[in-house]
C-alpha positions as a printed Julia matrix, in Angstrom:
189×3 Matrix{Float64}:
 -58.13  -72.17   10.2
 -59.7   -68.82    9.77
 -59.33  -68.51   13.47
 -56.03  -68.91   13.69
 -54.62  -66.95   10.91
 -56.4   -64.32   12.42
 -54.49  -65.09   16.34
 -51.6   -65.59   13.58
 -52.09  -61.88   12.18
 -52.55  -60.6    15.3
 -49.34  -61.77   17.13
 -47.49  -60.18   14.03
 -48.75  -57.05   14.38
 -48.38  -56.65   18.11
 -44.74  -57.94   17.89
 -44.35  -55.15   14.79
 -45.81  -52.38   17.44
 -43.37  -53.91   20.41
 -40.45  -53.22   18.36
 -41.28  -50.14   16.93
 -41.91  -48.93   20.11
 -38.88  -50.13   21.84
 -36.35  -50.04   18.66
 -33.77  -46.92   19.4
 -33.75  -44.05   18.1
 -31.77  -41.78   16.23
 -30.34  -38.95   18.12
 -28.45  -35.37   16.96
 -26.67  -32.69   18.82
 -25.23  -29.35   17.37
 -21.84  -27.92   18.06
 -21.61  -23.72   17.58
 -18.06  -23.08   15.87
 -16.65  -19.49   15.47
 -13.32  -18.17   15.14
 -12.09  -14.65   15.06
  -9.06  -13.33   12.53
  -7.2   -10.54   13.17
  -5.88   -7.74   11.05
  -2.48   -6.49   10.18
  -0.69   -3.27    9.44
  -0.88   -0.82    7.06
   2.22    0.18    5.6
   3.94    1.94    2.7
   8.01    1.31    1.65
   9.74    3.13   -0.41
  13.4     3.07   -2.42
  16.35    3.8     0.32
  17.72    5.89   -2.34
  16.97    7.54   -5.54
  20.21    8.76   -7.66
  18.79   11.02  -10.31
  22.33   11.18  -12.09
  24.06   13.71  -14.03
  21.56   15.44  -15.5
  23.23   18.44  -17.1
  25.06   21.79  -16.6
  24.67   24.8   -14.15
  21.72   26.92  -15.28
  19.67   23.88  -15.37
  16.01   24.89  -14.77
  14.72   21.21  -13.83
  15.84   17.78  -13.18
  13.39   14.75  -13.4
  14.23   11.22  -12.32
  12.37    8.18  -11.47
  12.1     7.29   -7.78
  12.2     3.44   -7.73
   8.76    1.38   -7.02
   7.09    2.65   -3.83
   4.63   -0.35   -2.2
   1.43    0.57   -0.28
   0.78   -2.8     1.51
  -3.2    -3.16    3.45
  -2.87   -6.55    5.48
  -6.27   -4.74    8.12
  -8.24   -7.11    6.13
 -11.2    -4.94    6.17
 -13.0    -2.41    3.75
 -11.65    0.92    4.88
 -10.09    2.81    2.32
  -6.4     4.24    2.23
  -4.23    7.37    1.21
  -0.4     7.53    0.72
   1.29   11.27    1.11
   4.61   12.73    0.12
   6.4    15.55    1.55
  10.07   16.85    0.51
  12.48   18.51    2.45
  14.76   21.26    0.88
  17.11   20.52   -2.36
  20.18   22.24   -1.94
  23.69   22.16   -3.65
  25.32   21.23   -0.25
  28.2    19.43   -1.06
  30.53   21.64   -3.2
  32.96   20.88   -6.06
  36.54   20.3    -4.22
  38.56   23.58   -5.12
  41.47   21.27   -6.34
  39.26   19.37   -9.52
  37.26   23.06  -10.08
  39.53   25.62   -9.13
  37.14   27.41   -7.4
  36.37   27.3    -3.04
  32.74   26.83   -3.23
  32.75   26.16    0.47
  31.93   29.91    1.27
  29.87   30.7    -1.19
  25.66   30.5    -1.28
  23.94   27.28   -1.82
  21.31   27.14   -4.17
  17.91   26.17   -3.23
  15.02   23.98   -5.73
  12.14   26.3    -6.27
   9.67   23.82   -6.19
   9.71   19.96   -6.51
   7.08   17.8    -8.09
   6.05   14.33   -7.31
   4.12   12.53  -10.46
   2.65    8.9    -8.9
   1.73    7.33  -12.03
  -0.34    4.47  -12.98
  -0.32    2.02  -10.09
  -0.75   -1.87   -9.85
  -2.01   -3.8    -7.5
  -3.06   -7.31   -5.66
  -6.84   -8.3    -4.01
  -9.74   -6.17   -4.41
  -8.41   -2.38   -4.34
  -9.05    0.33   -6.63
  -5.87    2.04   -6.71
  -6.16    6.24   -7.79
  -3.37    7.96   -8.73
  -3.69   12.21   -7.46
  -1.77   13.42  -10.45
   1.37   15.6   -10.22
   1.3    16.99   -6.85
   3.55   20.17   -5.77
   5.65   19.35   -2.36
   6.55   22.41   -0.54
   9.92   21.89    1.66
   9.08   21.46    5.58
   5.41   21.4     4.57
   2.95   18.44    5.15
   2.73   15.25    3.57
   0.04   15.84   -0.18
  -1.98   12.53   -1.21
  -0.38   11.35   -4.05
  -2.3     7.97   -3.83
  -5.71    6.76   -2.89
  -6.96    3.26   -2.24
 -10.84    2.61   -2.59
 -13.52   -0.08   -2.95
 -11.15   -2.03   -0.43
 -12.02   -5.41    0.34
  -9.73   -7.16    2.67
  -5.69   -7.52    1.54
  -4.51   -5.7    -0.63
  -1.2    -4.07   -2.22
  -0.3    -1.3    -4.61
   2.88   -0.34   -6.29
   3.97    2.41   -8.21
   7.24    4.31   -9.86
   7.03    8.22   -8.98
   8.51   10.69  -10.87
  10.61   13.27   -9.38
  11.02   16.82  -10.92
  13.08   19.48   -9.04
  12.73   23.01  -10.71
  15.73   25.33   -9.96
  16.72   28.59  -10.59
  18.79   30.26  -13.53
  20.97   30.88  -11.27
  22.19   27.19  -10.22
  25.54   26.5    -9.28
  27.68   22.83   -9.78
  27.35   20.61   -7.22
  25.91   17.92   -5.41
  22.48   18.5    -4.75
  20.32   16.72   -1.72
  17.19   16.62   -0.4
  14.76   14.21    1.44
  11.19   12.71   -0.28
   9.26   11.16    2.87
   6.31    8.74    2.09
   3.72    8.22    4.79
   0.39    6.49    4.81
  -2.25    9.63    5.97
């Protein structure tokens, strides 16, 4: 009896080894993935238009008026920085009072000319990972290039920041009625 549960044993374990041996086995295989994103623009809007109003009589030294929310949007999705500019074109009394209302033909006579504008960012808000630095109150000279007046660091991918300028136009004594006009142009530098 000993015998055979010995031959017994045996078959057992050499069936056990057969079919470990010959039992599949498992199998893996790896796939690389990538993808690539692109970036976007960098841009900056501003208000079309920016109607200071009435703001008092001739011999007014300085006018001051908001100039509507201003938008610095970063869609590059990267880490580069950014800085918004502002430049001004001449603000002259170039539309006259009609003679028939004042009186007076103002259509020969000199325009007057801002001495200086000012452009005051303010605090700014903003979206994603941006620190967004005001300049303080910048002087624009007319015709001359576009001054930072607002700085994006510590960028990390999108981002957005807005902001309500202020607007001060410093004339002389000397400042006749009228209409007066001029140009602010924001840029991304």
């Amino acid at each position: 009896m000993k015998n055979k549960l010995i031959a017994a044993l045996a078959v057992m374990a050499t069936t056990t080894t057969l079919l470990a041996l010959t039992a599949p086995t498992a199998s893996a295989d790896d796939t690389a993935v990538t993808f690539n994103l692109t970036g976007g623009a960098l841009s900056v809007s501003a208000q079309a238009t920016a109607p200071l109003g009435n703001k008092g009589a001739s011999g007014t030294t300085s006018v001051s008026g908001s100039l509507g929310n201003t938008v610095l949007t970063d869609n590059r999705g990267g880490v580069t920085g950014w800085s918004v500019g502002a430049a001004t074109t001449a603000f002259n009394n170039s539309v006259p009072d009609d003679p028939a209302t004042t009186g007076v033909d103002e259509t020969a006579a000199a325009t007057t000319t801002a001495t200086a504008v000012s452009y005051a960012s303010g605090a700014a808000t903003s979206t994603g990972v941006v620190t967004a630095t005001t300049a303080g109150a910048k002087t624009l000279t007319p015709a001359g290039a576009a001054v930072a007046v607002m700085n994006g660091t510590v960028v990390v991918g999108n981002n957005t920041a807005t902001w309500n300028p202020t607007l001060t136009v410093t004339l002389p004594t000397s400042s006749t009625v009228g209409s007066y006009r001029g140009t602010i142009t924001t840029s991304v530098l």
